[in-house]
MIZA-894845 format. One record per atom (N, C-alpha, C): x, y, z; residue in three letters; atom name. Coordinates in Angstrom, 3 decimals. Layout:
BEGIN
[r [X Y Z] "ALA" "CA"]
...
// end
This chain:
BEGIN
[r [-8.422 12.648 -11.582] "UNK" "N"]
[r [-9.067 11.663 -10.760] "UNK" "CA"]
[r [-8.169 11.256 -9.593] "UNK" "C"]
[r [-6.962 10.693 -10.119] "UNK" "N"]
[r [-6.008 10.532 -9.218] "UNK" "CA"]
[r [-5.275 11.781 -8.342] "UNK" "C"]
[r [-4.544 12.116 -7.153] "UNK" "N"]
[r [-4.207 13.006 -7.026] "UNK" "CA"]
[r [-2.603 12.132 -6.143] "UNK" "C"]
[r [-1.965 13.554 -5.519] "UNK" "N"]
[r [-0.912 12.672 -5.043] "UNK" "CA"]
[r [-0.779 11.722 -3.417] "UNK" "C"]
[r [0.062 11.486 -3.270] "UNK" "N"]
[r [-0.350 11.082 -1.679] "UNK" "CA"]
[r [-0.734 11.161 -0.412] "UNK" "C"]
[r [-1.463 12.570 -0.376] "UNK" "N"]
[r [-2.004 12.721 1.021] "UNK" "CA"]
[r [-3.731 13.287 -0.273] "UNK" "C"]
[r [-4.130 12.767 -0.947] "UNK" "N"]
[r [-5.267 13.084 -1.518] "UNK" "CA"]
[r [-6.234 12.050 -2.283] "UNK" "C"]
[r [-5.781 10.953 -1.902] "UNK" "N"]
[r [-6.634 9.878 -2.831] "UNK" "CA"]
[r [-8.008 9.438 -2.465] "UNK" "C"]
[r [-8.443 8.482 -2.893] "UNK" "N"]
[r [-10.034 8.241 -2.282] "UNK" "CA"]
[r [-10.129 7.535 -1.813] "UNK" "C"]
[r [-11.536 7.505 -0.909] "UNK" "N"]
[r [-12.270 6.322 -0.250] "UNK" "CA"]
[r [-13.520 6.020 -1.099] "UNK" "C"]
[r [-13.635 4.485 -0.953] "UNK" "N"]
[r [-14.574 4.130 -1.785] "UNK" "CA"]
[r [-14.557 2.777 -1.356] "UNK" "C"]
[r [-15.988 2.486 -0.689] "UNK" "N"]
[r [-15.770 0.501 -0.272] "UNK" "CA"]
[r [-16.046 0.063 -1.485] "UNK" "C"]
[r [-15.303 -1.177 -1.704] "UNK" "N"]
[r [-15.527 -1.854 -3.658] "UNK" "CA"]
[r [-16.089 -2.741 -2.978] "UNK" "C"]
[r [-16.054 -3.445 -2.149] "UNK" "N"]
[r [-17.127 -4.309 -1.417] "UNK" "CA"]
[r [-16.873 -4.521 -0.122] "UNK" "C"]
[r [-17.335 -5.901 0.668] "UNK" "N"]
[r [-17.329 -6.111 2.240] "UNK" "CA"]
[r [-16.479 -5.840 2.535] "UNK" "C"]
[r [-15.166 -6.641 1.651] "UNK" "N"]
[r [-13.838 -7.172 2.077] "UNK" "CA"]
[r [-13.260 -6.595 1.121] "UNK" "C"]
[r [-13.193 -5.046 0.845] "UNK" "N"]
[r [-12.247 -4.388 0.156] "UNK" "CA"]
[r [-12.585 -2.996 0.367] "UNK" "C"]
[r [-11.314 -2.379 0.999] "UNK" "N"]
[r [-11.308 -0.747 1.357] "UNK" "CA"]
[r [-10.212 -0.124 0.200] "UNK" "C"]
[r [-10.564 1.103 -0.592] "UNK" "N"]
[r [-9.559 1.652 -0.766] "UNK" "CA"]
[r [-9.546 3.181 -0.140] "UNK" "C"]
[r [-8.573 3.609 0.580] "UNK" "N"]
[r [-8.766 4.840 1.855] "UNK" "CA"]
[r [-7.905 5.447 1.207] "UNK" "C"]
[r [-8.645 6.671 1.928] "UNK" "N"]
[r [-7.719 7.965 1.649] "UNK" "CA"]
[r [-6.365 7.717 1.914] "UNK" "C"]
[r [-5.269 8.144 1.249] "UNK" "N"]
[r [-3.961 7.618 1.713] "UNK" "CA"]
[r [-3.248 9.208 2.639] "UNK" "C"]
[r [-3.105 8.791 3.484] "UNK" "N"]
[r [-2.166 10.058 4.395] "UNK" "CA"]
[r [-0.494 9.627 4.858] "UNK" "C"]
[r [0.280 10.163 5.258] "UNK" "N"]
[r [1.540 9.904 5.038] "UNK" "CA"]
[r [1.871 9.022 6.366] "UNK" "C"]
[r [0.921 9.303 7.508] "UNK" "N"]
[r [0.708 8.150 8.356] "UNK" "CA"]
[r [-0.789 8.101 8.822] "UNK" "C"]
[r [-0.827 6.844 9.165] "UNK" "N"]
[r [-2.332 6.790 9.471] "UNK" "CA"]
[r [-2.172 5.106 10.092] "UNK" "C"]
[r [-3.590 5.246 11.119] "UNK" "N"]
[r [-3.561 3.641 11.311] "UNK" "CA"]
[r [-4.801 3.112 11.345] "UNK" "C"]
[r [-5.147 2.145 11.243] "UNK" "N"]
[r [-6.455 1.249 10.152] "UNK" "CA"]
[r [-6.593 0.334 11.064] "UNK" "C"]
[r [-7.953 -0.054 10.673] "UNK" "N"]
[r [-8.328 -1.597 11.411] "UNK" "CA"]
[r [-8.752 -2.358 9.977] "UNK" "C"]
[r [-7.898 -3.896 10.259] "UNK" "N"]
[r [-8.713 -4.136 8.586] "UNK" "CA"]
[r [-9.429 -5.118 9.326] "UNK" "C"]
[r [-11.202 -5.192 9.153] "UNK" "N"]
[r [-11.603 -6.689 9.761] "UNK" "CA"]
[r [-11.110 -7.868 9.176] "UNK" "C"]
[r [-11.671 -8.413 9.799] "UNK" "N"]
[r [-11.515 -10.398 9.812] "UNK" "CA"]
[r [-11.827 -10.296 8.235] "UNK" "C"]
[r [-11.021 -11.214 7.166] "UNK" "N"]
[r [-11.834 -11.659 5.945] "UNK" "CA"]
[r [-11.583 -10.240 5.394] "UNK" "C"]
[r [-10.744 -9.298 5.271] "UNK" "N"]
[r [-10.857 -8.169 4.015] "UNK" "CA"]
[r [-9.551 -7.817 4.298] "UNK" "C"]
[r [-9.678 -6.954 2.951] "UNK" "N"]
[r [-7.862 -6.498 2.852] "UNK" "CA"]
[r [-8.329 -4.627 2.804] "UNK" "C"]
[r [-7.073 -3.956 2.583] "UNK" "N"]
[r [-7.676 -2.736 2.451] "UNK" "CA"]
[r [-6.586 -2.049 1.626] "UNK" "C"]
[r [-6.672 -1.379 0.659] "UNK" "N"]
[r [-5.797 -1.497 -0.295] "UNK" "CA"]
[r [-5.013 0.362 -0.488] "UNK" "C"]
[r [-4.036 0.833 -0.571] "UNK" "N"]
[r [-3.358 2.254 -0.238] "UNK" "CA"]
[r [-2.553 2.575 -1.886] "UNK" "C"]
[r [-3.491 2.931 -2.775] "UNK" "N"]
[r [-3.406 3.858 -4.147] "UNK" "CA"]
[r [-2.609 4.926 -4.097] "UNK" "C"]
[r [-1.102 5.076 -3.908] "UNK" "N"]
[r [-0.551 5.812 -4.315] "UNK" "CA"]
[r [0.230 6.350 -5.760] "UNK" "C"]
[r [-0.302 7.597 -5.813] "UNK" "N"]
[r [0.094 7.994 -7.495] "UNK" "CA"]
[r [1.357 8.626 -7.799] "UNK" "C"]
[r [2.144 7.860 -8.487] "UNK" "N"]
[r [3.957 8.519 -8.763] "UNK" "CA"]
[r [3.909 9.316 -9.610] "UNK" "C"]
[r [4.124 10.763 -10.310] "UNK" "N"]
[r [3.838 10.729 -11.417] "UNK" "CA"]
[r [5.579 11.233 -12.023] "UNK" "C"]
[r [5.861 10.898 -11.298] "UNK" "N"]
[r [7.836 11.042 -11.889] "UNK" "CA"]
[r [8.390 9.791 -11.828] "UNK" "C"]
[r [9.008 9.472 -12.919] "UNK" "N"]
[r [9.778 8.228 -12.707] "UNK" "CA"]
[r [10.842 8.255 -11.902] "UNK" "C"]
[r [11.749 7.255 -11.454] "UNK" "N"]
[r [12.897 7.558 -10.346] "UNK" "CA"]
[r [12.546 7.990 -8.745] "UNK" "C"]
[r [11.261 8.440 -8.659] "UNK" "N"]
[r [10.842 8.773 -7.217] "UNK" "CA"]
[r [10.847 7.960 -6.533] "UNK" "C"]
[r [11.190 8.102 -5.501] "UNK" "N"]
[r [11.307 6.816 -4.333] "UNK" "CA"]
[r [9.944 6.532 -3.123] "UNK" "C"]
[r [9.307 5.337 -2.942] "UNK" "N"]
[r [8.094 5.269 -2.007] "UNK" "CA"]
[r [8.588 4.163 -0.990] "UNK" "C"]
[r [8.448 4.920 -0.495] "UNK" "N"]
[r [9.364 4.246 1.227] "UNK" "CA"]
[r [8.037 3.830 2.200] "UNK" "C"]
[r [8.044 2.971 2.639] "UNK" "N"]
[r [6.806 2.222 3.882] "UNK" "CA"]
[r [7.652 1.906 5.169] "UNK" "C"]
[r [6.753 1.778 5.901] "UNK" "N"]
[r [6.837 1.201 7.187] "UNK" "CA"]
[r [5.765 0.640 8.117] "UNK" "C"]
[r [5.473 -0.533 7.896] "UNK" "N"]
[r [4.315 -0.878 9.028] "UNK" "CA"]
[r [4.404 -1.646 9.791] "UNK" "C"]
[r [3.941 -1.316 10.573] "UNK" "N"]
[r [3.284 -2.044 12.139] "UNK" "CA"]
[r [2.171 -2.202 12.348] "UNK" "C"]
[r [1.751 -3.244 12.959] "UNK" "N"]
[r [0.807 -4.310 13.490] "UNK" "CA"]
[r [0.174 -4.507 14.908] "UNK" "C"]
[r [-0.519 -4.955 14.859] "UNK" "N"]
[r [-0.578 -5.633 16.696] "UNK" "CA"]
[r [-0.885 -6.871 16.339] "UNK" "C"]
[r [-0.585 -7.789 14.853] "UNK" "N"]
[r [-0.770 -9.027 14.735] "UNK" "CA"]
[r [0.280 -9.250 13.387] "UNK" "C"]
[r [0.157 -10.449 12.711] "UNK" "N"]
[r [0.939 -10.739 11.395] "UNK" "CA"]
[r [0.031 -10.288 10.562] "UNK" "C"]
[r [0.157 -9.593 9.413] "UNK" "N"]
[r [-1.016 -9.351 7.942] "UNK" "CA"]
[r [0.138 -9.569 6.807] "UNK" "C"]
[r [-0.997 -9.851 5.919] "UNK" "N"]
[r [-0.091 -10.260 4.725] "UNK" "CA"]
[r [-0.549 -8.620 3.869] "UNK" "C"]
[r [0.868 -8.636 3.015] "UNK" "N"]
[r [1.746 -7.535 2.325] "UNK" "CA"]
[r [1.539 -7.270 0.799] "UNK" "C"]
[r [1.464 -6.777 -0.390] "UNK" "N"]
[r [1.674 -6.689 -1.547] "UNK" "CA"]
[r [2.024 -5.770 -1.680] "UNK" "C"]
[r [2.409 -5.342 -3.035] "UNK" "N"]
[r [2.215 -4.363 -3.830] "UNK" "CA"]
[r [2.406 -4.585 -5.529] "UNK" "C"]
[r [1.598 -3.517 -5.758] "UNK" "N"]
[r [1.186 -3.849 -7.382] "UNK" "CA"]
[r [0.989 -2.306 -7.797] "UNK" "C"]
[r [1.420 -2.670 -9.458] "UNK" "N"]
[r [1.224 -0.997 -10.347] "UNK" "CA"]
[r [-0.143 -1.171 -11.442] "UNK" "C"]
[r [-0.347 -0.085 -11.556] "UNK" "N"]
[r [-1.074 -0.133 -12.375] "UNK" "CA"]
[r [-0.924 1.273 -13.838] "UNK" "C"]
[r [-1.467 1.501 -14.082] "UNK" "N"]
[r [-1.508 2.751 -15.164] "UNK" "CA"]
[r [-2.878 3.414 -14.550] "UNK" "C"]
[r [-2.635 4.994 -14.817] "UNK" "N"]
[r [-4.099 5.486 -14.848] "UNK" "CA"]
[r [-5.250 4.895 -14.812] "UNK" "C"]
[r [-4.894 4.808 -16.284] "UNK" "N"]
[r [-6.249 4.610 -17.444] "UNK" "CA"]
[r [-6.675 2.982 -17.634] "UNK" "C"]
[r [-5.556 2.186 -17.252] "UNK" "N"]
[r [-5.343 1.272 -17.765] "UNK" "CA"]
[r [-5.839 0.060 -16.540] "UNK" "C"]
[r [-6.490 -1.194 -16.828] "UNK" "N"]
[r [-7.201 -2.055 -16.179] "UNK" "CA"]
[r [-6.097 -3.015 -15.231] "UNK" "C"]
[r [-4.794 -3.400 -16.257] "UNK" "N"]
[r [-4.320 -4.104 -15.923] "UNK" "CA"]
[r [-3.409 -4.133 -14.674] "UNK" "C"]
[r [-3.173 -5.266 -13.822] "UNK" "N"]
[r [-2.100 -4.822 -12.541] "UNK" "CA"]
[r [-0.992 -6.204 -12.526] "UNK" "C"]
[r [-0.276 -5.185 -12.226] "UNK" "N"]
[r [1.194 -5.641 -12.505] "UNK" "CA"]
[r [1.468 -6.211 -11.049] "UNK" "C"]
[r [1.816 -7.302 -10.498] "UNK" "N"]
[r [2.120 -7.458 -8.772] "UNK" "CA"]
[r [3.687 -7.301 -8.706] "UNK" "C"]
[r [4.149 -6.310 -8.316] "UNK" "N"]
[r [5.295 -5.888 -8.060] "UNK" "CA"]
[r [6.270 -6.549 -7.021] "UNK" "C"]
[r [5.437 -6.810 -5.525] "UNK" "N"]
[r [5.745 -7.566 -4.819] "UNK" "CA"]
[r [4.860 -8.690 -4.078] "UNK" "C"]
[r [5.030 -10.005 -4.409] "UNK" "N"]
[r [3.899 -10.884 -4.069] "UNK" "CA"]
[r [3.568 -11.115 -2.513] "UNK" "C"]
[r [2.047 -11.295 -2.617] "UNK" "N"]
[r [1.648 -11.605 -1.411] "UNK" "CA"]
[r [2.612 -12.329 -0.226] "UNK" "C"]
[r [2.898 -11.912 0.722] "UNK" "N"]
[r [3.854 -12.132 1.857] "UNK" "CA"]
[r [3.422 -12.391 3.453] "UNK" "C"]
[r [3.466 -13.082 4.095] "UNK" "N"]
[r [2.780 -13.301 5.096] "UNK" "CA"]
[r [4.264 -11.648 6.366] "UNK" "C"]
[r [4.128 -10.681 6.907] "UNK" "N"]
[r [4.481 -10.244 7.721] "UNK" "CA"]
[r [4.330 -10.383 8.930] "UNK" "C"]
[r [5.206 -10.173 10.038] "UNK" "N"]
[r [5.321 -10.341 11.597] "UNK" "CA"]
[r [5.672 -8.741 11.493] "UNK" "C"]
[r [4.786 -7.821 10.999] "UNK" "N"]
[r [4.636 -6.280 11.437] "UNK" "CA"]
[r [4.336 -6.147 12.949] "UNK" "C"]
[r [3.886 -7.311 13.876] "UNK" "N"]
[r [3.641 -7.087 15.374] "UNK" "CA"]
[r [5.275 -7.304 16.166] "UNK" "C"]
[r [6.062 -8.116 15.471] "UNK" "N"]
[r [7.383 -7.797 15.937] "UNK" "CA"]
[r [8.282 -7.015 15.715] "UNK" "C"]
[r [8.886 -6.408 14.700] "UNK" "N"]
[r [9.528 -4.967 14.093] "UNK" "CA"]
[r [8.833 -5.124 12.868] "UNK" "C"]
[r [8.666 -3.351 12.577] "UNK" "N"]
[r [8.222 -2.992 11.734] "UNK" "CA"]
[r [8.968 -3.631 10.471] "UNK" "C"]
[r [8.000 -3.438 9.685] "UNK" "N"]
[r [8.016 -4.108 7.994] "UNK" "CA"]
[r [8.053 -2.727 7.398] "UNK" "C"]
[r [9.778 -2.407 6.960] "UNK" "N"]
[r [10.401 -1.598 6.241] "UNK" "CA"]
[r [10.864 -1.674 4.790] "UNK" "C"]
[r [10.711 -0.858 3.834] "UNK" "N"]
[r [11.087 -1.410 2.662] "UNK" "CA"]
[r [10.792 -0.353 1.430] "UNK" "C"]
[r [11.343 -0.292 0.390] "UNK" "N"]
[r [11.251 0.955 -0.641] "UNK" "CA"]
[r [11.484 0.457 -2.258] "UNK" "C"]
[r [10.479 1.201 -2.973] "UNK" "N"]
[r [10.492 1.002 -4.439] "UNK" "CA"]
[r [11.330 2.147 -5.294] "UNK" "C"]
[r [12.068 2.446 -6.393] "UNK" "N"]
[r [12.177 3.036 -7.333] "UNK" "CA"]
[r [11.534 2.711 -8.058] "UNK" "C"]
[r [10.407 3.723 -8.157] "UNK" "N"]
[r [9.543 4.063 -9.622] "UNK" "CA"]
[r [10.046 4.146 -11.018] "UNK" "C"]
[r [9.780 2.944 -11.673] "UNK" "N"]
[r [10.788 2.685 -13.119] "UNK" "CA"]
[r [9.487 3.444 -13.968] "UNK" "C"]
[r [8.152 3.700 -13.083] "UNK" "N"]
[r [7.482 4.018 -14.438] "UNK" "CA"]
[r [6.152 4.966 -13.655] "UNK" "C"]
[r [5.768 5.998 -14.769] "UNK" "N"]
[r [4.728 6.602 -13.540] "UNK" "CA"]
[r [3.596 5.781 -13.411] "UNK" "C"]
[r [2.797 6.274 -12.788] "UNK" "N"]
[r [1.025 5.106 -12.627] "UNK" "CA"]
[r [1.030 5.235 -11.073] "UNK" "C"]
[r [0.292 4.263 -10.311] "UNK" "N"]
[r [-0.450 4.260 -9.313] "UNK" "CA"]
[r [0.492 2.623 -8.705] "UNK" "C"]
[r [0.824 3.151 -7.461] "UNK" "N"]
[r [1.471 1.869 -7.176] "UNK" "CA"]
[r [0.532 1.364 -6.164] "UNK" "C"]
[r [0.095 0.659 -5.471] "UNK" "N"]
[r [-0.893 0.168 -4.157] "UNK" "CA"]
[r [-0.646 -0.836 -3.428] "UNK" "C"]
[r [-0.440 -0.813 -2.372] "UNK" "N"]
[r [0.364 -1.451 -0.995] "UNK" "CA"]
[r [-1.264 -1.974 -0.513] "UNK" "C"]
[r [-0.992 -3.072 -0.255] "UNK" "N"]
[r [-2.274 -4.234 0.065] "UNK" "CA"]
[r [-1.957 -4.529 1.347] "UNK" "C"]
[r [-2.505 -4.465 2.219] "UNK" "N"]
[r [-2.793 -4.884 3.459] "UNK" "CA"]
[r [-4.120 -5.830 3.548] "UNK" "C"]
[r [-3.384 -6.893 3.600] "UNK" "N"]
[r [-4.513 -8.350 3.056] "UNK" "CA"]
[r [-4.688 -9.015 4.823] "UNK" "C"]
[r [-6.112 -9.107 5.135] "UNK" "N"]
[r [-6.304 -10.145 6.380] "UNK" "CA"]
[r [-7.509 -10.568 6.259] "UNK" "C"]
[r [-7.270 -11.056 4.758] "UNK" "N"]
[r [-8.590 -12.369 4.356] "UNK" "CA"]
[r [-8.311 -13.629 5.466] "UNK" "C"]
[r [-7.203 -14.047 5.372] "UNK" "N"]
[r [-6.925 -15.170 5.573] "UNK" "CA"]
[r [-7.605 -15.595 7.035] "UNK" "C"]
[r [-7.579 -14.601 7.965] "UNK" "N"]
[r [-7.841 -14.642 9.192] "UNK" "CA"]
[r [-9.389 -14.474 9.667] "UNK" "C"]
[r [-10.399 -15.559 10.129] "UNK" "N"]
[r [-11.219 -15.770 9.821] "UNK" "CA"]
[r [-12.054 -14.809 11.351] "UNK" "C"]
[r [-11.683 -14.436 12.149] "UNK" "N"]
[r [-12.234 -14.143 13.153] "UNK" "CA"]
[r [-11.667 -12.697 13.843] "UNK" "C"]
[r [-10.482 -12.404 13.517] "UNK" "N"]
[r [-9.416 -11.032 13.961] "UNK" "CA"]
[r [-9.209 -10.530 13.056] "UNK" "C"]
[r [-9.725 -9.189 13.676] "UNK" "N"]
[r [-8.949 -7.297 13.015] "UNK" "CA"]
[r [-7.511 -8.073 13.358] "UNK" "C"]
[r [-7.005 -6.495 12.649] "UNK" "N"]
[r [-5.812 -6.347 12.939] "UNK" "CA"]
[r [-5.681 -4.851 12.790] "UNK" "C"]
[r [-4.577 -3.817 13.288] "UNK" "N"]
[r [-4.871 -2.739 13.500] "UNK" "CA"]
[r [-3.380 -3.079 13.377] "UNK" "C"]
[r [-3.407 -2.413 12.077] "UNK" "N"]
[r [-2.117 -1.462 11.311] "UNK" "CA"]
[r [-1.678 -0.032 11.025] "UNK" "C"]
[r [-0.462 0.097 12.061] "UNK" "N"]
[r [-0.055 1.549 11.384] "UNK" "CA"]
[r [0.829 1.931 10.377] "UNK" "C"]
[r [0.952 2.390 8.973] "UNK" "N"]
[r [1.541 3.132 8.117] "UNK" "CA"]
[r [2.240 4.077 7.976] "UNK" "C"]
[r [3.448 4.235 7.713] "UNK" "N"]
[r [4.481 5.257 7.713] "UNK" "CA"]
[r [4.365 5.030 5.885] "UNK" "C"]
[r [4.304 6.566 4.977] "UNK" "N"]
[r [4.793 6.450 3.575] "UNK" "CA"]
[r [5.180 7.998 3.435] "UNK" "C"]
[r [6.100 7.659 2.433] "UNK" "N"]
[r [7.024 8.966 2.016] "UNK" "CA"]
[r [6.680 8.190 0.407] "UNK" "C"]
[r [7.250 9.931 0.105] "UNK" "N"]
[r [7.947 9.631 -1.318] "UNK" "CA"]
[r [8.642 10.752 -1.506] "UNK" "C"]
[r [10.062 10.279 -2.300] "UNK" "N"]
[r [11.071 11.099 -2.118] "UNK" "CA"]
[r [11.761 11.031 -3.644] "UNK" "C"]
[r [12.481 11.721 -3.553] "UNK" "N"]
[r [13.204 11.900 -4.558] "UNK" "CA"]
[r [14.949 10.503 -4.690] "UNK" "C"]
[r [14.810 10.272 -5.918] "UNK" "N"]
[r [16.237 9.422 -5.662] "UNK" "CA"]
[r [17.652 9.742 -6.490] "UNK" "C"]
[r [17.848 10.005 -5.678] "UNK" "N"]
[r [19.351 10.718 -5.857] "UNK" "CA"]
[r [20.299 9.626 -7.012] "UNK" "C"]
[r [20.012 8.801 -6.724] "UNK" "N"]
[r [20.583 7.672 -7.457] "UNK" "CA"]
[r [20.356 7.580 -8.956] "UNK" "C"]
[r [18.913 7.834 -9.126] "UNK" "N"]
[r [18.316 7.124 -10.515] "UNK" "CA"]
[r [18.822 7.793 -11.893] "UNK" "C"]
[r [18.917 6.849 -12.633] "UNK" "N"]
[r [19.393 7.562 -14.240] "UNK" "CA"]
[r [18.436 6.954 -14.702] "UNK" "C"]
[r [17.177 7.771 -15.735] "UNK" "N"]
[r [16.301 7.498 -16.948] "UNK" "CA"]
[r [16.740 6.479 -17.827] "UNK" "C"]
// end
């Protein structure tokens, strides 16, 4: 179902929720009032998922894991208000566990403005990690 990061799905879950194909860059408009959410699948532990985004406004940030199979989501990094329109919003996880990690690009909050975000994601190997 899942595949790796330049292969995931699109599917609107409703008004104000996108989950898009994920590509290694790409850039999005999220409207006014919705977030749009980027399902990437680790399936090695220790792998490294590196971001970078930019803006032409502030959007708020997450990320959260989940399992396959499994319902529950873990928020890895809590909702964050970003200034991605002034330098990019850089930053990287070590995968302690495989599953589906998903980077939230949230602009509920903003009742009247898109925002048009571009995405930089890798995933790499980490030289560092011990099991």
């Amino acid at each position: 179902m899942y595949q790796s990061l330049t292969g995931m799905f699109t599917r609107p879950l409703s008004s104000s929720l996108k989950v898009l194909d994920v590509k290694n860059e790409d850039t999005v408009i999220i409207a006014a009032r919705s977030e749009v959410r980027l399902p990437i699948l680790i399936e090695n532990e220790g792998l490294k998922l590196k971001w970078s985004i930019s803006s032409n406004r502030d959007i708020n940030f997450k990320l959260c894991f989940s399992l396959p199979e499994g319902e529950e989501i873990h928020e890895l990094v809590p909702l964050r208000r970003i200034n991605s329109h002034l330098e990019a919003f850089k930053g990287h996880l070590v995968a302690r566990k495989c599953g589906i990690y998903t980077i939230v690009l949230d602009n509920t909050y903003s009742k009247l403005t898109a925002k048009e975000v571009t995405y930089k994601l890798d995933v790499t190997r980490n030289i560092n990690f011990e099991a």
